[in-house]
C-alpha positions as CSV (number, residue, x, y, z in Angstrom):
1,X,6.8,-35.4,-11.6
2,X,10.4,-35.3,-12.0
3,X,11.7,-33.9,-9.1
4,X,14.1,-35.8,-6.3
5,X,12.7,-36.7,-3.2
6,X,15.4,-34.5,-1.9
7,X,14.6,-31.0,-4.0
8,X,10.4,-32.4,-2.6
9,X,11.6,-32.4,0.9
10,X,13.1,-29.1,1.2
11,X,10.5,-27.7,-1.0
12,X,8.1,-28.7,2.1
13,X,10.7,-27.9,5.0
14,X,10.7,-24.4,3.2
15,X,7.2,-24.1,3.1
16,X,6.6,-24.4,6.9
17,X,7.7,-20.7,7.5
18,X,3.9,-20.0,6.2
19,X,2.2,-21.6,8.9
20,X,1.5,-20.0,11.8
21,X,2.1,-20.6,15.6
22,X,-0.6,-23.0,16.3
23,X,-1.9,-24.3,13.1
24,X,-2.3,-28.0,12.2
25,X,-1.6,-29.3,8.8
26,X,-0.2,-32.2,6.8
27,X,2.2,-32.8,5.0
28,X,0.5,-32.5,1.8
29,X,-0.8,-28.8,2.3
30,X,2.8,-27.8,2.0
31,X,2.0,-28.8,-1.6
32,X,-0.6,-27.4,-4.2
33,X,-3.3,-30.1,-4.6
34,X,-2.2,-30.3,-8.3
35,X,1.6,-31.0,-7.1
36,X,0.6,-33.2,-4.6
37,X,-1.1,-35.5,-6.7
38,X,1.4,-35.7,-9.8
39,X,4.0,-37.2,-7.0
40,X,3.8,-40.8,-7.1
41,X,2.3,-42.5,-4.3
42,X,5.8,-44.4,-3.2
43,X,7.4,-41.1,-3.2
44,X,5.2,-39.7,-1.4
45,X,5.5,-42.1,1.5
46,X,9.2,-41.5,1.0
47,X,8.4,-38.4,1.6
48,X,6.4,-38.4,4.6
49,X,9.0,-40.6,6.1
50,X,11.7,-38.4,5.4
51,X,9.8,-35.3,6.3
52,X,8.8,-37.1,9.5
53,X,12.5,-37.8,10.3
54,X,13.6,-34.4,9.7
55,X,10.6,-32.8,12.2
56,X,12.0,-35.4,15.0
57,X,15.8,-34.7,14.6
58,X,15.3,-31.0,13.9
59,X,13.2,-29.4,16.3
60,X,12.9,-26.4,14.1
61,X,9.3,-25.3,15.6
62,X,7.0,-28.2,14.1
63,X,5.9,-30.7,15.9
64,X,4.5,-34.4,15.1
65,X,1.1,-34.8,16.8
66,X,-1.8,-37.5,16.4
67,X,-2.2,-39.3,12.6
68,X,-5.5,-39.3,11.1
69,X,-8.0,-41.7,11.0
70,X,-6.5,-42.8,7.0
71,X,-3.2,-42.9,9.0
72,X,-1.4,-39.7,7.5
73,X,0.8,-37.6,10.1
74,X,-0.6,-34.1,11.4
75,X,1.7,-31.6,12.2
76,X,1.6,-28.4,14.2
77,X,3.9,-25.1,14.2
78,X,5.1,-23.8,17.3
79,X,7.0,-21.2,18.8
80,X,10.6,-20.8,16.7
């Protein structure tokens, strides 16, 4: 895949106004499974970091909640 990390990231911040108030998801859902898996794995950690950061600075209705038991961060949507 030849997209930035940046153009990745906002992709997946854009993405979020699909999920609804309550719902529980990762970060790759924001992605079709075929996307997801062309991004290389080191982006994609990138990623999660970055996508992490912006959820904590942002407070734009998603929330952070427990990681899974591979370690990947869930998410949840809540009121905007």
């Amino acid at each position: 895949m030849t997209q930035s990390v940046n153009a990745l990231l906002y992709s997946a911040i854009n993405e979020t106004k699909n999920i609804n108030e309550g719902e529980v998801f990762l970060l790759k859902d924001l992605f079709k499974g075929y996307e997801w898996n062309r991004i290389p794995r080191n982006t994609r950690l990138l990623l999660g970091t970055l996508f992490l950061n912006y959820v904590n600075d942002k407070k734009d209705g998603i929330a952070a909640i427990e990681k899974t038991s591979s370690g990947q961060q869930k998410y949840t949507s809540r009121k905007r």
